[in-house]
C-alpha positions in Angstrom: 0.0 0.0 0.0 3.1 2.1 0.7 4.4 1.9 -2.8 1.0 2.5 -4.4 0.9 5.6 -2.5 3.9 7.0 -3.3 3.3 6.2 -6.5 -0.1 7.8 -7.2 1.0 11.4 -5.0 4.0 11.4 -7.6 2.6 13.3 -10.7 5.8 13.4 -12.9 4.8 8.9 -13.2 1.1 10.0 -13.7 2.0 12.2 -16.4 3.9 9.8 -18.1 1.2 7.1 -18.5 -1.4 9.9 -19.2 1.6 11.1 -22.4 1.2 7.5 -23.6 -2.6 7.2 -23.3 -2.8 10.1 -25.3 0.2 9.4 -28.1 -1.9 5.8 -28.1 -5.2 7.6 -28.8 -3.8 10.3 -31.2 -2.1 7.5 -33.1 -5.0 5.0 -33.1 -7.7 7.6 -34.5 -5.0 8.4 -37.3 -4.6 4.9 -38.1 -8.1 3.8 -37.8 -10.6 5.9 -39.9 -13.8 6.8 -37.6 -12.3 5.4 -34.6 -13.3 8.1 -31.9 -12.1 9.0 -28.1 -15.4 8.8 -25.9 -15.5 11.8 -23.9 -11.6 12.9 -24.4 -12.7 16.3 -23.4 -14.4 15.4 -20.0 -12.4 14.9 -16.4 -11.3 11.0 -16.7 -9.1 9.0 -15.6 -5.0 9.5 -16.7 -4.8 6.1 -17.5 -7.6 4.5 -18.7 -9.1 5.3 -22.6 -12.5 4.6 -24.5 -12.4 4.2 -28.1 -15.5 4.0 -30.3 -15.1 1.4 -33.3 -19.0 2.2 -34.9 -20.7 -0.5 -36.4 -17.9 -3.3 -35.2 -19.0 -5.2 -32.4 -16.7 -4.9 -29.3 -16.6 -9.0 -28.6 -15.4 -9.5 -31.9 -12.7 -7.3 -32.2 -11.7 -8.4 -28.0 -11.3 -12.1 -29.7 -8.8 -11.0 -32.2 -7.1 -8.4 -30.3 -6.8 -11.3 -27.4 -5.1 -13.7 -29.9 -2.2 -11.2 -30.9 -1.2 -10.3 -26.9 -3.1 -6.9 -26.8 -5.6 -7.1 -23.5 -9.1 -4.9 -23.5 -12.1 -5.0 -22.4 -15.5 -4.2 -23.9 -17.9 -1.1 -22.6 -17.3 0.4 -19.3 -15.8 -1.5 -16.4 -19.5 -1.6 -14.5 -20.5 -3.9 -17.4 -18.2 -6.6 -18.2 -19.7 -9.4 -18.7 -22.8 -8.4 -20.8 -23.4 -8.2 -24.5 -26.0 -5.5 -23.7 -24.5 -2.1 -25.0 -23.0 -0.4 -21.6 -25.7 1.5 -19.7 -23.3 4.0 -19.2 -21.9 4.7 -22.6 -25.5 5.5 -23.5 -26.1 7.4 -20.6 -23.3 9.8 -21.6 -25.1 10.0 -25.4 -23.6 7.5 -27.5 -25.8 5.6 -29.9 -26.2 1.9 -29.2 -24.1 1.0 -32.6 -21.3 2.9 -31.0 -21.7 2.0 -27.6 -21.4 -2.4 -29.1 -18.5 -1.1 -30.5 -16.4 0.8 -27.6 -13.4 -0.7 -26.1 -11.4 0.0 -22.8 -8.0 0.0 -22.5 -6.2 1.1 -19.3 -2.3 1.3 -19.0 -0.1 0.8 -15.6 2.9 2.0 -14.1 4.5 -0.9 -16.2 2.9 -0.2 -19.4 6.0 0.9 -21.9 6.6 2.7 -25.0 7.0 -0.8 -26.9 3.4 -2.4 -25.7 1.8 1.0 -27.0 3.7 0.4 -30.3 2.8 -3.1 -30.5 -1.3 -2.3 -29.9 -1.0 0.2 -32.4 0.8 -2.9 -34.9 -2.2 -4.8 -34.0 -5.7 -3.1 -33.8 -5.5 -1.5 -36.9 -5.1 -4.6 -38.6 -8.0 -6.4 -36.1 -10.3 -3.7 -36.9 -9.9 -3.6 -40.9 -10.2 -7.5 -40.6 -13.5 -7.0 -39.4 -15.1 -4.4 -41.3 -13.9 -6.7 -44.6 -16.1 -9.5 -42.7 -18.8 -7.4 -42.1 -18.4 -6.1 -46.0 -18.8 -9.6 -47.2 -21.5 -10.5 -44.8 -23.8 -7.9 -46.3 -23.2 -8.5 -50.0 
C-alpha cells in the first residue's frame, strides 16, 4: 500500500502514462478511420481510454485483439460481462451501434513505449479484418 501511495502522490509517473494514453489515442484515430475518443474532453481518468469502433461489435474485435497479446475490455468496467451495450456509454449519449462497438483499455505503471507500439501494430489490422467480414457478410 506504501508503494502504491507513493506512486499515485508522484505526478511526474502520472504524467507519463497519461503522455502515452494520449500518443496511443492520437495514433489510433489516425490509423483507424472513424475510430473516436469517448468523452476525451471530459475529467477521466489519466490512465484509462474509450475508443469507439461504430458498427464493429466490441466482442469481436476483443477475440482478435486477445489472440495477438493486446488485453481490453468491452464497454465500461460496470458492465463486463454483458453483451448489452453499456448503460453508461449510452447514458453519456452514445448511440447503441457505437456504444457495441467501444473498447477499454487502461495502462499501468508498467505499461511501456514498446506495448503501445505493438497495440498500435495490431488493432488497426483487427479492426480492418472485421469491417472486410462485415463487408462480405452484407453483400
Amino acid at each position: 500500500v506504501t508503494i502504491a501511495h507513493e506512486w499515485i502522490e508522484n505526478a511526474n509517473d502520472a504524467a507519463r502514462i497519461a503522455a502515452l494514453r494520449d500518443r496511443f489515442e492520437n495514433e489510433l484515430t489516425r490509423l483507424v478511420p472513424g475510430a473516436r475518443i469517448n468523452a476525451h474532453h471530459s475529467p477521466r481518468l489519466f490512465n484509462t481510454t474509450s475508443i469507439a469502433f461504430p458498427g464493429l461489435e466490441a466482442e469481436a474485435l476483443l477475440l482478435l485483439l486477445s489472440e495477438r497479446a493486446v488485453c481490453a475490455s468491452a464497454g465500461a468496467a460496470c458492465s463486463s460481462g454483458s453483451l448489452d451495450p453499456s448503460p453508461v456509454l449510452l447514458a453519456m449519449g452514445l448511440e447503441e451501434p457505437v456504444a457495441h462497438g467501444t473498447l477499454r483499455f487502461s495502462l499501468s505503471r508498467h505499461t511501456t513505449e514498446a506495448e503501445i507500439e505493438h497495440a498500435l501494430g495490431v488493432i488497426p489490422l483487427c479492426v480492418t479484418r472485421l469491417r472486410g467480414s462485415a463487408t462480405s457478410v452484407r453483400a
